[in-house]
VEXMARLO-689800 format. One record per residue: residue number from 1; chain; x, y, z of N, C-alpha, C in turn. Coordinates in nm, 4 decimals. Layout:
N
+-----+-----+----------+----------+----------+----------+----------+----------+----------+----------+----------+
| seq | mol |     n_xx |     n_yy |     n_zz |    ca_xx |    ca_yy |    ca_zz |     c_xx |     c_yy |     c_zz |
+-----+-----+----------+----------+----------+----------+----------+----------+----------+----------+----------+
| NUM |   A |        X |        Y |        Z |        X |        Y |        Z |        X |        Y |        Z |
...
+-----+-----+----------+----------+----------+----------+----------+----------+----------+----------+----------+
***
This chain:
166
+-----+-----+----------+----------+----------+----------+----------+----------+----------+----------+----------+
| seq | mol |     n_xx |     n_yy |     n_zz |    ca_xx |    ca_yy |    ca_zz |     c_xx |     c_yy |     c_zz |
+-----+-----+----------+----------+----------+----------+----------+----------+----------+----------+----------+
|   1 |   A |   6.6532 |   5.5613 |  -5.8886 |   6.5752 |   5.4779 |  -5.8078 |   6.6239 |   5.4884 |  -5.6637 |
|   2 |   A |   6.7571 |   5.5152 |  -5.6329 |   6.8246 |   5.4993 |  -5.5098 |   6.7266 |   5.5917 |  -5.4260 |
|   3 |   A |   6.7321 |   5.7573 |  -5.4977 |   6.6499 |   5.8639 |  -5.4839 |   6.5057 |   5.8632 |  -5.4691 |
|   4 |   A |   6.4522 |   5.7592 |  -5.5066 |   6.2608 |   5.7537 |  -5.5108 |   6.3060 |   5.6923 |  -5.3631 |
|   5 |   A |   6.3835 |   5.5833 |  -5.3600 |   6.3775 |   5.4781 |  -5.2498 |   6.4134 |   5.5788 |  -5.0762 |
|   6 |   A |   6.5451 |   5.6787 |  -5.1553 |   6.5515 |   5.7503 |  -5.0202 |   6.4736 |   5.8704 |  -4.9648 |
|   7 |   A |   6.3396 |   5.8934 |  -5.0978 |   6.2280 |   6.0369 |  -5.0654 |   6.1737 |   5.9364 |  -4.9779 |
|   8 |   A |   6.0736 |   5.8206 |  -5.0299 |   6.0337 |   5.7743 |  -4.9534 |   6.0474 |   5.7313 |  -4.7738 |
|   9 |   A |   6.1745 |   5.7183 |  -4.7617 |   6.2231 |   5.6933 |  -4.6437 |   6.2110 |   5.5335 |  -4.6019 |
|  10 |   A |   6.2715 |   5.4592 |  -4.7365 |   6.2839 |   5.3140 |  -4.7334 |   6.4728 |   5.2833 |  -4.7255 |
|  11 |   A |   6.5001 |   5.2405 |  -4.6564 |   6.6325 |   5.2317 |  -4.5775 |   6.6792 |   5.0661 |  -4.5859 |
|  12 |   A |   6.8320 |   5.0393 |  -4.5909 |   6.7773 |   4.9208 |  -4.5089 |   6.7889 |   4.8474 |  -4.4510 |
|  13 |   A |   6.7547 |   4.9088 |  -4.3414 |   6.6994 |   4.8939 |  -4.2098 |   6.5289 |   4.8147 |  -4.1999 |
|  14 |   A |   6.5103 |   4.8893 |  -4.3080 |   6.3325 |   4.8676 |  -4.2996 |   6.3718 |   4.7712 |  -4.3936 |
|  15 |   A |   6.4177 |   4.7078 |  -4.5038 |   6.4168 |   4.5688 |  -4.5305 |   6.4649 |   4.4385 |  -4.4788 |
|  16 |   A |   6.5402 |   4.4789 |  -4.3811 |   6.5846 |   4.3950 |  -4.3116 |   6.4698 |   4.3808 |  -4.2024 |
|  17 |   A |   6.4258 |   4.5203 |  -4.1479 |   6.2797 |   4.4891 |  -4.0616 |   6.1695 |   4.4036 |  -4.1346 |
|  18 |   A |   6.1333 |   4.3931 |  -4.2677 |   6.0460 |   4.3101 |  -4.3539 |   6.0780 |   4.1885 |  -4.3557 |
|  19 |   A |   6.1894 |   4.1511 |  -4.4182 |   6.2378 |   4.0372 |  -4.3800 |   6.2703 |   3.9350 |  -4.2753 |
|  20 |   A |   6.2906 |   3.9983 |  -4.1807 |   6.2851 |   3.9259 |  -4.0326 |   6.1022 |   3.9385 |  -4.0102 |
|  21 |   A |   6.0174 |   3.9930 |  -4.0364 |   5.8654 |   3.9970 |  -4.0285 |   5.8422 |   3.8928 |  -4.1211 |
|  22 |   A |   5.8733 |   3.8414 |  -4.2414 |   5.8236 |   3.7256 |  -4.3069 |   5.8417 |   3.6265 |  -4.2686 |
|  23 |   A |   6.0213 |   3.6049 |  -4.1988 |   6.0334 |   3.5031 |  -4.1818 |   5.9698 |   3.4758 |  -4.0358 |
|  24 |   A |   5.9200 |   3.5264 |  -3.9680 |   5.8648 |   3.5263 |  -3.8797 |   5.7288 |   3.4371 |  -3.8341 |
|  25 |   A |   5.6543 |   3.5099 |  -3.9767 |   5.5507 |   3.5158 |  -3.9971 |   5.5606 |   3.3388 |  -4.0663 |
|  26 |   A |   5.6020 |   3.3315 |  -4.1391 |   5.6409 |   3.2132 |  -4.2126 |   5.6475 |   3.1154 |  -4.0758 |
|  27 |   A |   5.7481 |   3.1424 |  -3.9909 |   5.7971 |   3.0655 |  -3.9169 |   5.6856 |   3.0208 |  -3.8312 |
|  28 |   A |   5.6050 |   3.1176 |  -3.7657 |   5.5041 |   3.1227 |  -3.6687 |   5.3660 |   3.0112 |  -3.7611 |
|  29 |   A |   5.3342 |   3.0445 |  -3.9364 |   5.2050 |   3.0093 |  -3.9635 |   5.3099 |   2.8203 |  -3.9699 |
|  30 |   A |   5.4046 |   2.8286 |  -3.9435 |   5.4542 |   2.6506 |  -3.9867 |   5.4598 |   2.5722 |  -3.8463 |
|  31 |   A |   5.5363 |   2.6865 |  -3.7603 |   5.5541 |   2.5829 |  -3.6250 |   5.4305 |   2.5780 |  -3.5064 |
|  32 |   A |   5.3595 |   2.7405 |  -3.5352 |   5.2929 |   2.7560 |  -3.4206 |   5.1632 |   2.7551 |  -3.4926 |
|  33 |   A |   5.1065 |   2.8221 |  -3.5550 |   4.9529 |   2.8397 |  -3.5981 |   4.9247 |   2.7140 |  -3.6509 |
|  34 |   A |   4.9841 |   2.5823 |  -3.6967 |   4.9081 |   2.4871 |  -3.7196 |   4.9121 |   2.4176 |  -3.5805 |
|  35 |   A |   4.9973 |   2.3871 |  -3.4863 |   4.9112 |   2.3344 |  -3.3654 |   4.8612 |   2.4388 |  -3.2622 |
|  36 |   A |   4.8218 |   2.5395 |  -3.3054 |   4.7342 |   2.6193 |  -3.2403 |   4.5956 |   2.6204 |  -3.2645 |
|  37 |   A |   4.6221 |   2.5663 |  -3.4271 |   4.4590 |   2.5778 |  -3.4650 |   4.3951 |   2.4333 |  -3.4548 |
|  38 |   A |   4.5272 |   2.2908 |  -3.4598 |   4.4783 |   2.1893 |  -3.4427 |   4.3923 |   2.1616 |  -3.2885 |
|  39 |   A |   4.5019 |   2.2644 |  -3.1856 |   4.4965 |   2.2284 |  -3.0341 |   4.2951 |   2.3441 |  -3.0244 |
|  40 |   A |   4.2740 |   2.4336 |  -3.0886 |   4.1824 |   2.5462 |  -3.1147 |   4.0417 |   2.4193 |  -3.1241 |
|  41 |   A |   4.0758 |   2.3378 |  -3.1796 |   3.9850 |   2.2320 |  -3.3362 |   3.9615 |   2.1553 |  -3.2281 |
|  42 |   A |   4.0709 |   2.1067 |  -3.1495 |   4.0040 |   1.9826 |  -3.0383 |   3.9637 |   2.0342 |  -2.9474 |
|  43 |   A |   3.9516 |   2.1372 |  -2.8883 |   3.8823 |   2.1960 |  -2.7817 |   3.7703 |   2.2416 |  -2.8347 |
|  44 |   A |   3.7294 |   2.2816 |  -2.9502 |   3.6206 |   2.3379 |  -3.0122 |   3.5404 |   2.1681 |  -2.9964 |
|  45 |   A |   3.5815 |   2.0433 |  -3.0799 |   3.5686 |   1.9274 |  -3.0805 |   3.4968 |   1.8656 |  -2.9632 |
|  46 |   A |   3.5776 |   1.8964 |  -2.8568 |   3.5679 |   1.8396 |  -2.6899 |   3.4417 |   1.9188 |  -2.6230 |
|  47 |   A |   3.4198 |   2.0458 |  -2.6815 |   3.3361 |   2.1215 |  -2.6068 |   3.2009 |   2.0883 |  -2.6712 |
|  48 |   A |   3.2086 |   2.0571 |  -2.8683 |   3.0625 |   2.0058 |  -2.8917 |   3.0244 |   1.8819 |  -2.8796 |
|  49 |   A |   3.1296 |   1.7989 |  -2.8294 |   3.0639 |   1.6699 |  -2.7633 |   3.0257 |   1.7020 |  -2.6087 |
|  50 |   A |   3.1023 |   1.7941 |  -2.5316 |   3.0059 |   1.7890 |  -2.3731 |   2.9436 |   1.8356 |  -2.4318 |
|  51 |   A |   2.8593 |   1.9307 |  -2.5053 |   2.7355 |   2.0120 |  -2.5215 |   2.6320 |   1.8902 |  -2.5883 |
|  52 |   A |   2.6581 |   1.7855 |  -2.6773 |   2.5800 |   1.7062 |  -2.6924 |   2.5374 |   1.6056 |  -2.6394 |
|  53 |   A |   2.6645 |   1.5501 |  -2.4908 |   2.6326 |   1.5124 |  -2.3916 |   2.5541 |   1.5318 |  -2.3059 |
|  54 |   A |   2.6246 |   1.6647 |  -2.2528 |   2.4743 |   1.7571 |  -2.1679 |   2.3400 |   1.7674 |  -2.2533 |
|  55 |   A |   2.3497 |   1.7780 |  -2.3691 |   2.1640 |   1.7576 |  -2.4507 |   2.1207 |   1.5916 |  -2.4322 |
|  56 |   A |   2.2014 |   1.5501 |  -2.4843 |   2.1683 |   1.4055 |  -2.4730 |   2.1224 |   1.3624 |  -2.2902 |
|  57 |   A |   2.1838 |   1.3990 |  -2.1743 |   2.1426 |   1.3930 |  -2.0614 |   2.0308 |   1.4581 |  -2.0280 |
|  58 |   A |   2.0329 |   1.5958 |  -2.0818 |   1.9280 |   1.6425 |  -2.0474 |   1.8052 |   1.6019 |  -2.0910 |
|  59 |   A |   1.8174 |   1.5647 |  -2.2359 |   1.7059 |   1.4764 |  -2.2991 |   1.6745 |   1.3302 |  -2.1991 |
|  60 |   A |   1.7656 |   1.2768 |  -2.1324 |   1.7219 |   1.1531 |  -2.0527 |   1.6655 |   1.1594 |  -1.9467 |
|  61 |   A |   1.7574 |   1.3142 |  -1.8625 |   1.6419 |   1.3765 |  -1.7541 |   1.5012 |   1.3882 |  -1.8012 |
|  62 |   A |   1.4833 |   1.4439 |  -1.8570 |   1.3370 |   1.4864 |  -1.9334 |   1.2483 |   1.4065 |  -1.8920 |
|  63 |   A |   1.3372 |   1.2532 |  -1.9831 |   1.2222 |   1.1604 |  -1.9779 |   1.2164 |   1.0741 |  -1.9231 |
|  64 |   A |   1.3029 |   1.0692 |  -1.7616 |   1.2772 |   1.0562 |  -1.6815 |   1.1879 |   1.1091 |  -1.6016 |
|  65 |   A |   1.2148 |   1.2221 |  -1.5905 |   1.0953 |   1.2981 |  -1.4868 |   0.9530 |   1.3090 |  -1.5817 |
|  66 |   A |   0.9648 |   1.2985 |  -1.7204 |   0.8507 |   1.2248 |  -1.7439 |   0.7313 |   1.0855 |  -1.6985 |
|  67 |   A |   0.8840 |   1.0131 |  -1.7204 |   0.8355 |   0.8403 |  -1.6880 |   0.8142 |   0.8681 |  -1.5070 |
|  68 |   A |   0.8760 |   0.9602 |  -1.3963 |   0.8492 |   0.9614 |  -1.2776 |   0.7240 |   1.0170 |  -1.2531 |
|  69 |   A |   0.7006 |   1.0570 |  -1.3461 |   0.5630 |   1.1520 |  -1.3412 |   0.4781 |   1.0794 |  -1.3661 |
|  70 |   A |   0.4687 |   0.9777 |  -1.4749 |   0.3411 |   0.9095 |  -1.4830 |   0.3461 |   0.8060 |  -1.4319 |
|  71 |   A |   0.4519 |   0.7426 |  -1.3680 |   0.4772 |   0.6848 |  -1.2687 |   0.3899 |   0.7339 |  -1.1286 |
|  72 |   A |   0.4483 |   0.8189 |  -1.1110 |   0.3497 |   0.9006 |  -1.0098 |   0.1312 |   0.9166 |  -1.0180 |
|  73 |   A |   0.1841 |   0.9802 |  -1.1137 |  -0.0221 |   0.9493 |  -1.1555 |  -0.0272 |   0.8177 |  -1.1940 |
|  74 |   A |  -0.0425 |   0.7425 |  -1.1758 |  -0.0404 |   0.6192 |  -1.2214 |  -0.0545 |   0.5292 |  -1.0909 |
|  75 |   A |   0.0453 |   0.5511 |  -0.9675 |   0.0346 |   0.5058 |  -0.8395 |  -0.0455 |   0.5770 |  -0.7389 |
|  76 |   A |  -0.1265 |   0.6823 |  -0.7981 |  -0.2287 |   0.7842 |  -0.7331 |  -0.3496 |   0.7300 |  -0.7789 |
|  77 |   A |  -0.3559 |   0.7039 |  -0.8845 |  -0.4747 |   0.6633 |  -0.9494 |  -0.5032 |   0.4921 |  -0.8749 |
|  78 |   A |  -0.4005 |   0.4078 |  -0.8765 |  -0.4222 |   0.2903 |  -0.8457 |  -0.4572 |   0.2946 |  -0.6565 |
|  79 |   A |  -0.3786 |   0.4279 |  -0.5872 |  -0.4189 |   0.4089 |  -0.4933 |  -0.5703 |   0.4811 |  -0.4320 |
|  80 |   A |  -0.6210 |   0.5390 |  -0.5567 |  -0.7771 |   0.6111 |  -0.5260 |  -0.8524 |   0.4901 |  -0.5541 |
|  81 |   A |  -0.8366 |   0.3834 |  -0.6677 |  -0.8815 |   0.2950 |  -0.6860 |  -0.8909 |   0.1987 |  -0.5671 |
|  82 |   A |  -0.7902 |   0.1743 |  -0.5132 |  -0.7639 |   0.0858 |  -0.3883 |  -0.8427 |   0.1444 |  -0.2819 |
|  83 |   A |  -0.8849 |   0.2506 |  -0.2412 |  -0.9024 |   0.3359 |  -0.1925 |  -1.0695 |   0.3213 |  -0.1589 |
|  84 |   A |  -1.1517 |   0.3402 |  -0.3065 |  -1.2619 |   0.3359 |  -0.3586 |  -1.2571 |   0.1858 |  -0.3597 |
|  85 |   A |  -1.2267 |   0.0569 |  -0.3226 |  -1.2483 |  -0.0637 |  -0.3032 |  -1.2479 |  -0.1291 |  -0.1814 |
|  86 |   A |  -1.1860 |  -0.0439 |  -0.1164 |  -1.1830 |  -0.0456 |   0.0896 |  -1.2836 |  -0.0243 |   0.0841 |
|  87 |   A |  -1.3833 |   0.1301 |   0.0604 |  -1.4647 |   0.2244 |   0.0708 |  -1.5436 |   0.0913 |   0.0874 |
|  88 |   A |  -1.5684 |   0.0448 |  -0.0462 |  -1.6623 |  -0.0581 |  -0.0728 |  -1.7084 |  -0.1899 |  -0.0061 |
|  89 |   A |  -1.5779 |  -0.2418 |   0.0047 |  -1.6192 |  -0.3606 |   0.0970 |  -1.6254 |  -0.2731 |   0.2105 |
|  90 |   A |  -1.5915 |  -0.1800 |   0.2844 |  -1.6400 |  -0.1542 |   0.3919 |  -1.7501 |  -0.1388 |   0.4134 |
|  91 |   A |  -1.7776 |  -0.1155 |   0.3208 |  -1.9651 |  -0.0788 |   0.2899 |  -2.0471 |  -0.2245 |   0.3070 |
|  92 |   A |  -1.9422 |  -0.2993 |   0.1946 |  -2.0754 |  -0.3936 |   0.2044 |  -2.0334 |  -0.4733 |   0.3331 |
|  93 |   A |  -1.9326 |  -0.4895 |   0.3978 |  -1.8986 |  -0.5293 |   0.5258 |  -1.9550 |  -0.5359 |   0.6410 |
|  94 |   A |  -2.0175 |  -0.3897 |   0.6483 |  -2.0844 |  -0.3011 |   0.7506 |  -2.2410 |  -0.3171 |   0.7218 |
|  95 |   A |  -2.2760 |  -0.3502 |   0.6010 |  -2.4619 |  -0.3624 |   0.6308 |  -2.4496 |  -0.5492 |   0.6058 |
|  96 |   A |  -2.3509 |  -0.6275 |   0.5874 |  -2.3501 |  -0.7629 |   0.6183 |  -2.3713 |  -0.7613 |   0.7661 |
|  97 |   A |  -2.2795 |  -0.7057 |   0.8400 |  -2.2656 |  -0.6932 |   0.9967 |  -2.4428 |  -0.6447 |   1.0343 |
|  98 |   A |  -2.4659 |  -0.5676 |   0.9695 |  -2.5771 |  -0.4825 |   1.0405 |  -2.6899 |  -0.5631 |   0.9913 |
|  99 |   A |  -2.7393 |  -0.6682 |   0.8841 |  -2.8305 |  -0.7441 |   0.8607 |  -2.7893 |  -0.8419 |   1.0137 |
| 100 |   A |  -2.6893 |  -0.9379 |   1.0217 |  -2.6596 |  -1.0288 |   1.0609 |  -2.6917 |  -0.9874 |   1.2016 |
| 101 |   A |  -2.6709 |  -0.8840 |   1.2656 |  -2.7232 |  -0.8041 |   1.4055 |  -2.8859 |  -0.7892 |   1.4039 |
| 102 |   A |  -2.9515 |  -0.7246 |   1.3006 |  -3.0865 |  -0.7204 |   1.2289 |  -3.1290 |  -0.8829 |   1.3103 |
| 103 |   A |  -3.0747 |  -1.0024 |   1.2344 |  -3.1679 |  -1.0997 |   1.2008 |  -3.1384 |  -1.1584 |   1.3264 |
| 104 |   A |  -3.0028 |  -1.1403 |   1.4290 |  -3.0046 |  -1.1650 |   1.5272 |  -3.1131 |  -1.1533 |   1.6101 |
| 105 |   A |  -3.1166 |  -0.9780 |   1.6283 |  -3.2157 |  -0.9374 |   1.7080 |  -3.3555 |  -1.0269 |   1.6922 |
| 106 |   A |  -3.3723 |  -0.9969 |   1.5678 |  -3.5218 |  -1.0474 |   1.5647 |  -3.5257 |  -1.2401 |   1.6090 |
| 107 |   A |  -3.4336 |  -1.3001 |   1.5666 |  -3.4266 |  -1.4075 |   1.6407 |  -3.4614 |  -1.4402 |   1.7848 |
| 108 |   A |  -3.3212 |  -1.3341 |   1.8881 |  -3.3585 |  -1.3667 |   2.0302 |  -3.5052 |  -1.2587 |   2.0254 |
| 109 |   A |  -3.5785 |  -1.1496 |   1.9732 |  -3.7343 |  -1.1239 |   2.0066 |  -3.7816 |  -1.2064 |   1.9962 |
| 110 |   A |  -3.7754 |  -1.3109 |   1.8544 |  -3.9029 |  -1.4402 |   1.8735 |  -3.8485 |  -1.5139 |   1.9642 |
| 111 |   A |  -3.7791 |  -1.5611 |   1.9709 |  -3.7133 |  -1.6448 |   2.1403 |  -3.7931 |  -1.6025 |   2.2346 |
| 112 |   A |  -3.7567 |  -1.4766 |   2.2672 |  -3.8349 |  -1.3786 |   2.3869 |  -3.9900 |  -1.4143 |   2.3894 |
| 113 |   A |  -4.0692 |  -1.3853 |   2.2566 |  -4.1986 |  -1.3939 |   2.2383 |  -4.2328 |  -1.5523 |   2.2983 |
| 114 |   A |  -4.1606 |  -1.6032 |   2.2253 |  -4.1988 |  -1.7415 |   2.2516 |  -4.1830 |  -1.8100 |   2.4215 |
| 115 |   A |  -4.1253 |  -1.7678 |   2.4506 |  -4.0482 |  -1.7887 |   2.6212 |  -4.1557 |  -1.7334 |   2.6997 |
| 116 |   A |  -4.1938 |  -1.5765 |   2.6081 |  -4.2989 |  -1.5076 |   2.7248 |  -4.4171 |  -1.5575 |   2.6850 |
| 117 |   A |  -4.4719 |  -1.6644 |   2.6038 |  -4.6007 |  -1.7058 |   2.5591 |  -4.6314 |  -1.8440 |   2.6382 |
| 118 |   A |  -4.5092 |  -1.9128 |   2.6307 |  -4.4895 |  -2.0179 |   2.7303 |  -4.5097 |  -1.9815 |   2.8906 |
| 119 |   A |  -4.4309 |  -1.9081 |   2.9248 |  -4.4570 |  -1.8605 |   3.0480 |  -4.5991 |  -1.7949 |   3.0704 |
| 120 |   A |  -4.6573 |  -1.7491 |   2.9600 |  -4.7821 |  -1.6958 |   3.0214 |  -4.8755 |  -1.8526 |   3.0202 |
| 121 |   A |  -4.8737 |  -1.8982 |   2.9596 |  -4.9323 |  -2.0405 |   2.9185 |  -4.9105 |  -2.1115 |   3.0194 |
| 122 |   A |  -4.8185 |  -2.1012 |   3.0976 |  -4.7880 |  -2.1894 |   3.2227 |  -4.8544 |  -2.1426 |   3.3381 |
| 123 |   A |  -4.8263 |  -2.0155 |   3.3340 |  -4.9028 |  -1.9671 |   3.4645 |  -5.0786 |  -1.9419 |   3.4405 |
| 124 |   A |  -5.1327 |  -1.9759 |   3.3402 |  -5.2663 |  -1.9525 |   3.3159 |  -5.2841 |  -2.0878 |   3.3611 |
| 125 |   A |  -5.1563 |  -2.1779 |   3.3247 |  -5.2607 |  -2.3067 |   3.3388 |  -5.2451 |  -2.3086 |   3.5163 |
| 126 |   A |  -5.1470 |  -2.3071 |   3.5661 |  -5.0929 |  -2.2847 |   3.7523 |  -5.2821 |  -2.2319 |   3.8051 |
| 127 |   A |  -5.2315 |  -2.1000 |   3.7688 |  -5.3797 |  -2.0196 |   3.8178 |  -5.4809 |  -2.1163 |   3.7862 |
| 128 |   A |  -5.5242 |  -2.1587 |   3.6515 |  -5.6542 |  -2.2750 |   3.6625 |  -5.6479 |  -2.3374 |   3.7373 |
| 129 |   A |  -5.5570 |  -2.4335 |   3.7855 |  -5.5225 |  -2.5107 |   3.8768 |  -5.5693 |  -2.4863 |   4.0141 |
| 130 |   A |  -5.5081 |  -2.3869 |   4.0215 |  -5.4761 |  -2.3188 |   4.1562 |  -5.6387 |  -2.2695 |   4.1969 |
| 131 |   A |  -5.7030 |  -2.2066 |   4.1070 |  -5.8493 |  -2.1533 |   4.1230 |  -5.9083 |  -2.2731 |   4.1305 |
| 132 |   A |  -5.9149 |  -2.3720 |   4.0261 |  -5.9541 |  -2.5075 |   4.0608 |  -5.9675 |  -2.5543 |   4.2118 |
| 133 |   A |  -5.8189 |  -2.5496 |   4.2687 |  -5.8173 |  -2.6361 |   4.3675 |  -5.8462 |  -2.5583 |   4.5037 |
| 134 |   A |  -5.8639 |  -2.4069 |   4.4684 |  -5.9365 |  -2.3075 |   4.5658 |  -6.0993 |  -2.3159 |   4.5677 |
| 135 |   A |  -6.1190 |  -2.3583 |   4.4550 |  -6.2773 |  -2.3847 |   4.4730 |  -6.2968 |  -2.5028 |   4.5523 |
| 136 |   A |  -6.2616 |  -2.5833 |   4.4946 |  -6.2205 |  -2.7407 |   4.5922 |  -6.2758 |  -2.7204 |   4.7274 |
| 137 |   A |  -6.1539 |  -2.6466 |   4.7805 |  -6.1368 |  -2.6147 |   4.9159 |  -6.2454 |  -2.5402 |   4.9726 |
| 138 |   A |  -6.2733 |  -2.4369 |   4.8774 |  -6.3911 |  -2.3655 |   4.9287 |  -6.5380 |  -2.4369 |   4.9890 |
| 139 |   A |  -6.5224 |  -2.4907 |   4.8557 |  -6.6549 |  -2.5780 |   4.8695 |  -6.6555 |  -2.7188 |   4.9513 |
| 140 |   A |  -6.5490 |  -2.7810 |   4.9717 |  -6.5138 |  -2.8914 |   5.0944 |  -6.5685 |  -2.7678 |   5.2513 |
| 141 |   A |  -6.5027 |  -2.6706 |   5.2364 |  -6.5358 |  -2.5894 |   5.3792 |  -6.7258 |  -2.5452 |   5.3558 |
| 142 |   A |  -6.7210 |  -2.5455 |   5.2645 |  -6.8793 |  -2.4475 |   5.2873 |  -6.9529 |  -2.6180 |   5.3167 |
| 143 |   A |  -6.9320 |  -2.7369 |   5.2606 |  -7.0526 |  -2.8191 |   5.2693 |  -6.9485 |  -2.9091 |   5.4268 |
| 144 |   A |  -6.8290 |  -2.9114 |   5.5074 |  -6.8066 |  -2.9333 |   5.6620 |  -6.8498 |  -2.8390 |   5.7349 |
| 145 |   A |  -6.8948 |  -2.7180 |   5.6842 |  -6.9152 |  -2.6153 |   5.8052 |  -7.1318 |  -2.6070 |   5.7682 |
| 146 |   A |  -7.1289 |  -2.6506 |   5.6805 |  -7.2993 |  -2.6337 |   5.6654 |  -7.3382 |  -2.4820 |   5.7100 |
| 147 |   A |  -7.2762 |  -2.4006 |   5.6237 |  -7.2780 |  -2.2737 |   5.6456 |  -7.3927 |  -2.1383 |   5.6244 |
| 148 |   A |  -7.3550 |  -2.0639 |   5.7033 |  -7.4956 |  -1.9664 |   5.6984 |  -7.4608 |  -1.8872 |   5.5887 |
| 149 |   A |  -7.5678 |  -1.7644 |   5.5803 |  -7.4750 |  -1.6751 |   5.4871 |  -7.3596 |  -1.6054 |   5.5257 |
| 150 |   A |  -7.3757 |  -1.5502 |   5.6670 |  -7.2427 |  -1.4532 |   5.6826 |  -7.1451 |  -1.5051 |   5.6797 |
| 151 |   A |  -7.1137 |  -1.6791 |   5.7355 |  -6.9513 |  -1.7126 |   5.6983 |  -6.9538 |  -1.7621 |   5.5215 |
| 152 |   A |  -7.0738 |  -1.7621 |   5.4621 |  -7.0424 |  -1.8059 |   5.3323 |  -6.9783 |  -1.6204 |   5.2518 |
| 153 |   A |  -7.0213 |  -1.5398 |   5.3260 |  -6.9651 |  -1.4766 |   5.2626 |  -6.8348 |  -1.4126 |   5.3024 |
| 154 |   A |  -6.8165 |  -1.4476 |   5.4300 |  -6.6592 |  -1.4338 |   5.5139 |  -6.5774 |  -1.5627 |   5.3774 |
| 155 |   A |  -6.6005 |  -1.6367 |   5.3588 |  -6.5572 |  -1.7458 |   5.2933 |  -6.5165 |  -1.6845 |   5.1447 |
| 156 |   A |  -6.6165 |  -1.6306 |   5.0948 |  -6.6013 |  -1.5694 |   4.9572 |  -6.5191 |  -1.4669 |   4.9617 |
| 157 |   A |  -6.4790 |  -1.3870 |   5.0571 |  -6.3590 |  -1.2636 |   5.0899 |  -6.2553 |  -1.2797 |   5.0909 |
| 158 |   A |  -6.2442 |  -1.4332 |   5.1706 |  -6.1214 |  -1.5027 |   5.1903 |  -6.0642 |  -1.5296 |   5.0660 |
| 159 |   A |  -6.1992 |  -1.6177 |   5.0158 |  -6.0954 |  -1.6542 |   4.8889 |  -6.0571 |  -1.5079 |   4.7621 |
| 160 |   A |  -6.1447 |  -1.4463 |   4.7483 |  -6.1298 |  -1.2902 |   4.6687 |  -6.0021 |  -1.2915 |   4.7297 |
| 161 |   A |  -5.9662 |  -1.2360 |   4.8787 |  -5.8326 |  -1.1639 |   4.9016 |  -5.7520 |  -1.2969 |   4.8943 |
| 162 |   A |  -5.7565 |  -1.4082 |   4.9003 |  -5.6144 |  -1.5168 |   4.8334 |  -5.6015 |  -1.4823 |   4.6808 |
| 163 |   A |  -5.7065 |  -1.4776 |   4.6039 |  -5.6749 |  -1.4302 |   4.4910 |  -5.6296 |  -1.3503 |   4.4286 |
| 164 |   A |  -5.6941 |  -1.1853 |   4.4805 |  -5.5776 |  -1.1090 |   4.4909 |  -5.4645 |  -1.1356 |   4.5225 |
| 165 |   A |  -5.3826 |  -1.1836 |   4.6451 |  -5.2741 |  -1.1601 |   4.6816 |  -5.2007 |  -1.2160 |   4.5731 |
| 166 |   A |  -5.2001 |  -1.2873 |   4.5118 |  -5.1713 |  -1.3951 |   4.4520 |  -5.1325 |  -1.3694 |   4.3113 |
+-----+-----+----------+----------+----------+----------+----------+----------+----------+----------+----------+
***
């Protein structure tokens, strides 16, 4: 056996190299590979809670800029509405104004009508008057002057051109 052990080229050297490799190995999976894999486990741990953090945030962004969004159409809509209710009373604002100007007008016209019906009414009656009291006169002069024809008709010119002027 010494002979199988020394064809091979097992020495030992090389069991003593095996042996310091087990205990090594031994030594390393007891002191080091269990808090390597514990320290491995909480960072693996730590990293799928930020990652479900960051989902979980990102899920709140979401629906936020959801809720900002219909937030948004929502204060567009109320302000087309608001919008379309100015429109309106402006509307009906503006032909209230424009009747109320309407019924004005026609008010001061009948005013007018009426003012200029009076006034013509006044001066028709003046002129009767006035022709009245030109005949008067006429005829007081034609029966003091006991008149011929030519001053009766100098007389009738007179009064024509007072009337005209007049």
């Amino acid at each position: 056996m010494g002979d199988v052990i020394q064809n091979l080229g097992l020495n030992s050297t090389l069991f003593a190299q095996l042996v310091s490799f087990i205990i090594l190995v031994w030594a390393l999976a007891r002191w080091v590979w269990g808090p390597l894999t514990r320290l491995m486990e909480s960072r693996a741990d730590r990293v799928a809670t930020m990652l479900a953090e960051a989902e979980t945030k990102l899920a709140e962004a979401n629906q936020r800029q959801e809720e900002a969004a219909q937030a948004l159409q929502a204060a567009r809509l109320e302000a087309r509405a608001i919008l379309e209710r100015s429109e309106r009373t402006a509307q009906v604002q503006a032909q209230e104004i424009l009747n109320a100007a309407r019924q004005e007008a026609e008010q001061q016209l009948q005013r007018a009508k009426e003012a200029i019906s009076r006034e013509r009414d006044q001066a028709l009656l003046d002129l009767r008057t006035e022709v009245a009291d030109l005949a008067v006169k006429v005829a007081e002069k034609i029966l003091q002057a006991q008149v011929d024809d030519r001053v009766h008709r100098e007389l009738v010119e007179q009064f024509v051109a007072e009337v005209a002027s007049r």
